[in-house]
C-alpha positions in Angstrom: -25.3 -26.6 -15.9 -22.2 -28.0 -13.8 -22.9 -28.6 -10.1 -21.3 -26.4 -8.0 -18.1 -27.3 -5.8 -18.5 -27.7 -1.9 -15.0 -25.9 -0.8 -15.9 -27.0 2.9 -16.3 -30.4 2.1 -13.4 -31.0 -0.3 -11.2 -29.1 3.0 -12.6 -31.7 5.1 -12.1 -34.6 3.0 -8.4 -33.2 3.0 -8.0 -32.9 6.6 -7.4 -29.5 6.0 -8.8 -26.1 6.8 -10.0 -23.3 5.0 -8.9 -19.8 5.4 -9.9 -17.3 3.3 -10.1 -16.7 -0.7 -6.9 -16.0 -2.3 -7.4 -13.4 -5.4 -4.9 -14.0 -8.6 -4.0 -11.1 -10.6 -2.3 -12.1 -13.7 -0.4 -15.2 -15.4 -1.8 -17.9 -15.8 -3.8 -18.5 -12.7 -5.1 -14.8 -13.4 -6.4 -15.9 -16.6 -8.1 -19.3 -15.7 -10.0 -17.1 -12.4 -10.9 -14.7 -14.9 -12.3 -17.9 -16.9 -14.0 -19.1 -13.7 -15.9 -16.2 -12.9 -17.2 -15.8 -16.8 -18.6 -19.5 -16.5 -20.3 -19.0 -12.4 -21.3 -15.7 -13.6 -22.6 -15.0 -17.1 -26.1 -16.5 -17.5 -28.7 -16.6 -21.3 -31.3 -13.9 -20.7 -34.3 -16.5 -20.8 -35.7 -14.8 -24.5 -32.6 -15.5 -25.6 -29.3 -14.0 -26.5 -25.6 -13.6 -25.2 -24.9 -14.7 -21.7 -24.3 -11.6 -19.4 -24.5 -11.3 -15.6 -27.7 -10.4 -14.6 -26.6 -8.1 -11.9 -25.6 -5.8 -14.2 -28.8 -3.4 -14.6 -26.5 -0.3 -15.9 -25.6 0.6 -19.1 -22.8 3.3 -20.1 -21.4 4.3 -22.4 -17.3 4.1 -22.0 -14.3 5.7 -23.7 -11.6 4.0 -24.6 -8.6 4.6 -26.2 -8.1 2.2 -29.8 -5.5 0.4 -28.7 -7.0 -0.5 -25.1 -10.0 -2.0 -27.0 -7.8 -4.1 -29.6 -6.3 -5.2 -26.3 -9.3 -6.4 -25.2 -10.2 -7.9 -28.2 -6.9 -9.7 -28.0 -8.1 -11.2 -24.4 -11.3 -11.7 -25.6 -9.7 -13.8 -28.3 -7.8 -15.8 -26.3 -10.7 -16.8 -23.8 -12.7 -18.1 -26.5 -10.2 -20.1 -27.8 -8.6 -21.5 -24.6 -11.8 -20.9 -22.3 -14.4 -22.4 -25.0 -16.4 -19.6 -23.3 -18.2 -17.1 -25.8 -17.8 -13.1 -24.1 -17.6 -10.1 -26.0 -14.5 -7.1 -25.4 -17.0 -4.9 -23.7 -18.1 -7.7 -21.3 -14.7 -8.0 -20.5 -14.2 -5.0 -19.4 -17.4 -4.4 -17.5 -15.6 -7.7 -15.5 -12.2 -6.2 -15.6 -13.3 -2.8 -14.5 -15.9 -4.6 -11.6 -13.0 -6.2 -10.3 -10.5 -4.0 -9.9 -12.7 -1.6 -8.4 -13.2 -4.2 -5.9 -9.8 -4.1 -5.2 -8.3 -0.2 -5.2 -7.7 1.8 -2.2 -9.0 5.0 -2.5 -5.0 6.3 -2.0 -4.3 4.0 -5.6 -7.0 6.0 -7.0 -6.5 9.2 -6.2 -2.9 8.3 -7.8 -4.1 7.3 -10.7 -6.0 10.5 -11.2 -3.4 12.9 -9.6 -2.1 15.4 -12.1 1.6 14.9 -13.0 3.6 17.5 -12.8 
């Protein structure tokens, strides 16, 4: 297990200050956040088999659309191969769907359901 990073100390050995967090949505920083929370989060059950976060107590069953899922197997893809970290397409959305929630106003959502007319 890799030791975790002291953000206050590294600031201070800097001379500098922290502020905040700064969130990343896409591009290549996107990508190696998204990397960064898979590793801090995802943890072996300890019987045995595929890392998931243990927070997540719920299980659903979600729709998707075929070619949103060969999108996310096309992520997925490219995590294991540049990440060297082993997630699943589903995992990666229950990430991808926990974080954005995090991050809608409840105006962007009601836009995203409105009905077009």
């Amino acid at each position: 297990m890799k030791p975790q990073l002291d953000m206050d100390k590294i600031a201070r050995g800097l001379g500098a200050e922290r502020k905040g967090k700064v969130d990343v949505s896409g591009g290549y920083f996107g990508a190696m956040q998204l990397q960064a929370d898979i590793i801090a989060r995802f943890r072996a059950p300890a019987g045995g088999g595929r890392p998931t976060d243990p927070q997540w107590t719920e299980r659903r069953l979600v729709p998707l659309a075929p070619r949103t899922l060969e999108r996310l197997e096309e992520l997925t893809a490219k995590v294991r191969k540049h990440g060297g970290v082993n997630i699943e397409p589903m995992q990666l959305a229950a990430l991808l769907l926990e974080k954005t929630t995090n991050h809608l106003t409840e105006g962007a959502a009601e836009r995203l359901v409105r009905r077009r007319r």
